[in-house]
C-alpha positions in Angstrom: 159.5 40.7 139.7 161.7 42.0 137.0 159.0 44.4 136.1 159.2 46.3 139.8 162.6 46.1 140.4 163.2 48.5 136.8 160.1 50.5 138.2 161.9 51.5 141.3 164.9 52.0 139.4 162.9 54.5 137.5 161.7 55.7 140.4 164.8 56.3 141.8 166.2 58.1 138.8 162.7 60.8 139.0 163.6 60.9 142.6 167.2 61.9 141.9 166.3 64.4 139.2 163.3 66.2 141.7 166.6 66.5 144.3 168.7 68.3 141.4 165.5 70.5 139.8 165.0 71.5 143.2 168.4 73.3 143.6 168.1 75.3 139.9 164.3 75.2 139.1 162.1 77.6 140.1 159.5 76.0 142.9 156.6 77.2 140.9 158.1 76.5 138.0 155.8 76.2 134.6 157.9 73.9 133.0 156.1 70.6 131.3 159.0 68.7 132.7 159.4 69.9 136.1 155.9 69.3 136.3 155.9 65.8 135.5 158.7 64.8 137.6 156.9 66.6 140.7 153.6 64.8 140.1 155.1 61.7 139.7 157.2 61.7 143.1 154.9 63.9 145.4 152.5 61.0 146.5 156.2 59.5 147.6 157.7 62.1 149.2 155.1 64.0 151.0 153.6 61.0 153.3 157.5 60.9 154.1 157.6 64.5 154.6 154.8 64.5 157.0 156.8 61.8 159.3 159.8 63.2 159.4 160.3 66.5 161.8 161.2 69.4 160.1 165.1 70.5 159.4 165.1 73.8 158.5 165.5 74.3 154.8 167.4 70.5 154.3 164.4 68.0 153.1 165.9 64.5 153.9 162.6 63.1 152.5 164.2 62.1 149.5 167.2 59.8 151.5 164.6 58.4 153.5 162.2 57.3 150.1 166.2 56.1 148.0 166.9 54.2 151.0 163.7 52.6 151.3 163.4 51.7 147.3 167.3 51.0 147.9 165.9 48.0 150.2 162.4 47.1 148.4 165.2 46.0 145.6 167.7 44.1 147.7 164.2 42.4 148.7 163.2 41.9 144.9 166.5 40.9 144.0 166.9 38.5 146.6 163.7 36.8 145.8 164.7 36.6 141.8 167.9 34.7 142.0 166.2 31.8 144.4 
């Protein structure tokens, strides 16, 4: 359990980063990095993306996937001091 709960954490550090690229990166930017962190945290956010309606230029789908790891380790934690 230890394991996932420093996975999401890592998750939710890529998450965090794709939310600051996105306000100074370019959105086809070549960038070995940039790249990386967008592979890694599109099969999160789009399925989220396609749920949520659309709010102009504000994507909330990274709030929505936070919150949601944000409770998958209060779950996780919960479980490991038992």
């Amino acid at each position: 359990m230890y394991v996932l709960y420093q996975f999401l954490s890592l998750v939710q550090l890529l998450i965090i980063a794709r939310v600051i690229l996105s306000w100074v990166a370019s959105p086809v930017s070549r960038n070995p990095v940039v790249q990386l962190i967008r592979q890694v945290t599109d099969p999160i956010l789009e399925p989220i993306r396609s749920i949520l309606p659309r709010t102009g230029m504000f994507d909330l789908s990274p709030m929505v996937a936070l919150f949601a790891i944000y409770a998958l380790q209060s779950i996780i934690a919960g479980t490991m001091s038992r």
